[in-house]
N, C-alpha and C positions, 0 to 999 in steps of 0.2 A: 582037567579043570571043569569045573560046575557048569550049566550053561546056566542056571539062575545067575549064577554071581556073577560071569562075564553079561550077562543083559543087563543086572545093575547096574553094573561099571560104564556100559555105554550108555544106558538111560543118563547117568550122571554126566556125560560128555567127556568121557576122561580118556586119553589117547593108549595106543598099545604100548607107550613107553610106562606110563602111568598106572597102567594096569600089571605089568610085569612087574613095577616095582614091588605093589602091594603085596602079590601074590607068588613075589619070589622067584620069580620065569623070568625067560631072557624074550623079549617082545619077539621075537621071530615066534619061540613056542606060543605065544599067545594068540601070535598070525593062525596059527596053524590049530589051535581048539577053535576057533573062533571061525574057519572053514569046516571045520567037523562039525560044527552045531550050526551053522548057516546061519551065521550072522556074518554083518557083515561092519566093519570098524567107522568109530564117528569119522567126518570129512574125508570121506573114501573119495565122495566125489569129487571134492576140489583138488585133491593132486592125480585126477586120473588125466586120462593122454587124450588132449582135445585134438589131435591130430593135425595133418598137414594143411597152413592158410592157401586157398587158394590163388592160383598165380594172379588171376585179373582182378582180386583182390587188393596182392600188392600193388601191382600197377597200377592202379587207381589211387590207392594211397602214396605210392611216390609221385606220379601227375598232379599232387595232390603238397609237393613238397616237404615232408614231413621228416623227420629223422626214424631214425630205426628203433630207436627206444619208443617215439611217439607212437608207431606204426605197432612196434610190440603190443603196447596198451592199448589201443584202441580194438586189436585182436584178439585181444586177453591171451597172448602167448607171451614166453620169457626173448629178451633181448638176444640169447645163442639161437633158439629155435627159428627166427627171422631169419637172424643170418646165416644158419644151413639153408633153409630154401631159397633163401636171395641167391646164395651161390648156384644151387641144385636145380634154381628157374634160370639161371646165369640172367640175373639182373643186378640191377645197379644203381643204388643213391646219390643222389645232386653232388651232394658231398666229396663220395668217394670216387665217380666220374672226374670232379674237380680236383681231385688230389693225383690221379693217375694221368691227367693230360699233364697238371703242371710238372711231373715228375719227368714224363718224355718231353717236355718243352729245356727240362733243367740239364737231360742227359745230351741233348744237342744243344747245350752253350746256348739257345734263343735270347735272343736280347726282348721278342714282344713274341704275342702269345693268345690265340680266341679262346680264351677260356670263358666261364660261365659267372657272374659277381650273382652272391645272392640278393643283393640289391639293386643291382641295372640291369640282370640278366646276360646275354651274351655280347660280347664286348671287348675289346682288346686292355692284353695283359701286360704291363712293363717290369721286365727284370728288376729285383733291386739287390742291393750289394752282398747281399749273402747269399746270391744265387735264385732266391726265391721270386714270385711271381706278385703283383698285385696289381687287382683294378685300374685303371688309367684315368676314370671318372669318379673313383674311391681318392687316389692321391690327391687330384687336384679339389677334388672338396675337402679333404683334410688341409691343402695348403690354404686355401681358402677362408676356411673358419681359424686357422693359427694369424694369418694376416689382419683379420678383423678383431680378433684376442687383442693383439700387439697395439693396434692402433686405438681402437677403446683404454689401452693405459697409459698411450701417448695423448689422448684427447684430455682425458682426464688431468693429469698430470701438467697440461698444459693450458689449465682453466675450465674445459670440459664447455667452451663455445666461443665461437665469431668474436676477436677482442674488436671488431670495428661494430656490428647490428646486435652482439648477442643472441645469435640465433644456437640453438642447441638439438635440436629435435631429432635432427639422424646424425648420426658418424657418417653414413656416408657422401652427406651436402659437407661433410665438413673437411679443408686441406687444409698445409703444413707449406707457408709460403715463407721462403729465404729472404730473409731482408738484405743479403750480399749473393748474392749470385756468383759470385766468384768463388764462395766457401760451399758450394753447393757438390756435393758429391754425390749423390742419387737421390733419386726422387723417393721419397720415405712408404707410400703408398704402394708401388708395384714393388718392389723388394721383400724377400722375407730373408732376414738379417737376424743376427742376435739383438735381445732386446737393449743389450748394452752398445750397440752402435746405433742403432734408431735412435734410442735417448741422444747421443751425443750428434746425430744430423740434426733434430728437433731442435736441441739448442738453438740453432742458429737459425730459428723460425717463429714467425706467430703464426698462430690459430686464425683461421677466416672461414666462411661460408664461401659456397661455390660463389656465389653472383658477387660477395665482395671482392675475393681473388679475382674474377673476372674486369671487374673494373678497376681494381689494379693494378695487370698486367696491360689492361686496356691504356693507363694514366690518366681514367676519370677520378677516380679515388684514390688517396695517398696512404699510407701508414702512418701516423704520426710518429716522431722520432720518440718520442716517447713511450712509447709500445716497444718496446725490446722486449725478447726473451726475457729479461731478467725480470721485467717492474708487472709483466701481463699477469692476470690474475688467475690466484689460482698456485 
């Protein structure tokens, strides 16, 4: 092959596949004039072999929290090449630390567990029904905000404020007071229930503000009989 015509070809930026085709060669013989005439093929550099990252590299970047893909990028290495030397440094990502205690936590039956939350940090882990592990400070702020869910559509639902001052401003000045106490089967608020049995304790309540309940229960202030569940607005 010419070495004009293969300098053209790479003046024009055109790869060894591209250049084979023109020219009827299988891009390996291409490899191989294109070494005989010392040239050397477009984007030679960017897939050459940027070598091994640095151990205290990595380490810095997982002190650093990062995943292995982010870590790849930011190295300009491929996401395998990470993880040979992750192994080959024998280190280990937040992640996969965390997958590997939970696993020996799961192999001894543990009901709790100091695993790592990527959100609280270290902290204890509670079993749940499928054997698996989760947060203890994760569950109960998910029980948490389901509870607040529930009750915003019980407030709503049930006028959406105080049927005695009309106060509305938070859900959480606001309770769910039994007008029969006797029909009272849990307090609506610390329970998390399906929403189809909250509706059906709510019934048998109106809507108050803390400080009216208070005087309520106090018997400075009455509910008028007229305030039922049924007539309260809303």
């Amino acid at each position: 092959m010419q070495k004009e015509f293969l300098e053209q070809c790479l003046a024009e930026g055109m790869s060894l596949e591209a250049i084979g085709k023109q020219a009827g060669k299988h891009e390996s013989t291409v490899s191989y004039w294109l070494k005989k005439h010392g040239l050397e093929a477009s984007k030679t550099g960017v897939h050459a072999a940027k070598g091994a990252p640095e151990k205290v590299d990595l380490e810095r970047l997982l002190a650093e929290r990062l995943s292995l893909r982010e870590i790849a990028d930011r190295l300009d290495r491929s996401l395998a090449t990470i993880r040979h030397w992750m192994r080959s440094y024998e280190l280990e990502s937040e992640r996969s630390a965390r997958l590997r205690e939970s696993k020996d936590a799961c192999r001894t039956r543990s009901k709790t567990a100091s695993l790592r939350c990527p959100k609280h940090g270290p902290g204890k882990f509670v079993a749940r029904a499928d054997g698996r592990f989760r947060c203890a400070q994760c569950r109960m702020d998910a029980v948490a905000k389901r509870r607040r869910s529930l009750k915003r559509i019980l407030v709503e639902e049930a006028g959406g404020g105080c049927v005695l001052c009309g106060y509305t401003r938070c859900d959480r000045a606001l309770e769910f007071h039994h007008l029969d106490p006797k029909a009272k089967q849990f307090q609506i608020t610390s329970h998390t229930r399906s929403l189809a049995r909250l509706r059906a304790e709510a019934s048998k309540c109106v809507l108050l503000c803390s400080n009216c309940h208070a005087e309520v229960e106090a018997g400075i202030t009455t509910v008028p009989l007229n305030l039922s569940p049924d007539t309260c607005p809303g």
